[in-house]
C-alpha positions as CSV (number, residue, x, y, z in Angstrom):
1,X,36.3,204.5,163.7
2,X,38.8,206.8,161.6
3,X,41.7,204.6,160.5
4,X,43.4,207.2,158.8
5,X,43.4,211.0,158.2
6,X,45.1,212.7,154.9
7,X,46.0,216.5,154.9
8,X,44.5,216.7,151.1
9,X,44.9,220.3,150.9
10,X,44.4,224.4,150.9
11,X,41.9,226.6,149.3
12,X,41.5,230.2,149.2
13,X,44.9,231.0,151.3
14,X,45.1,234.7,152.9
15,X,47.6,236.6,154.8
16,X,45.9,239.5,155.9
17,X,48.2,240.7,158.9
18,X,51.6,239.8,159.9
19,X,52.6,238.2,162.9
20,X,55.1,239.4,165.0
21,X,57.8,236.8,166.9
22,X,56.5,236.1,170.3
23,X,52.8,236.2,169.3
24,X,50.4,234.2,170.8
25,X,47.6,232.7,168.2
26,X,44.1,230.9,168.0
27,X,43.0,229.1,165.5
28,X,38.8,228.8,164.6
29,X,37.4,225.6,162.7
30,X,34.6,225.9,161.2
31,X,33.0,222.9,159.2
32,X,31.8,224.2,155.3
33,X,31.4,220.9,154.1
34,X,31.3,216.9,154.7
35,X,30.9,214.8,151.8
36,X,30.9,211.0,151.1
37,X,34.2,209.2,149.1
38,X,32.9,206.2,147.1
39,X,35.1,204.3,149.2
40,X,33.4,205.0,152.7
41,X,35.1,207.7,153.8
42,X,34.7,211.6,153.9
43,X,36.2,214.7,152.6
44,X,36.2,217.7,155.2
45,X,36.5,221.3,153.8
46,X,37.0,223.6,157.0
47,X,37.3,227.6,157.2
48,X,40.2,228.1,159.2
49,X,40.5,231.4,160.8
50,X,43.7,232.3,162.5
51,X,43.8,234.9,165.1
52,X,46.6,237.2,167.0
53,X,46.3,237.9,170.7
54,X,45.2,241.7,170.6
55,X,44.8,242.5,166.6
56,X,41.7,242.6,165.2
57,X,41.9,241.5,161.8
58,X,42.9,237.9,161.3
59,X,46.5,236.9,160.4
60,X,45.6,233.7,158.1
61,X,42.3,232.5,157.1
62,X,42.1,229.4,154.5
63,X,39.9,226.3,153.8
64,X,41.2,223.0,154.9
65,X,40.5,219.6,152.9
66,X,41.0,216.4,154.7
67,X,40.1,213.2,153.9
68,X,39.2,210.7,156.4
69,X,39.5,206.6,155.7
70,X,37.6,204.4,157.7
């Protein structure tokens, strides 16, 4: 029942490997926290993790805020 969602932001930004053109990426969520707006809704914070096809160290990883509005 999510009437709206709101990009509210980055944390903790990291670029620890380039990416080449061409490369094909995957990106990881993983939920750090969920808490309650006095409004009803919810702030997210997500560790996102973004991966190259064969490297082994990540190219991005950063935590995501949204906001969700019910």
């Amino acid at each position: 029942d999510v009437r709206m969602g709101i990009n509210y932001g980055l944390n903790r930004v990291r670029f620890p490997s380039p990416v080449p053109c061409g490369s094909r990426l995957r990106t990881r969520l993983k939920l750090l926290a969920f808490d309650t707006l006095p409004d009803g809704g919810a702030q997210l914070t997500l560790e996102a993790t973004i991966e190259r096809e064969g490297s082994d160290k990540p190219v991005c990883v950063a935590e995501l805020l949204t906001r969700k509005h019910v």
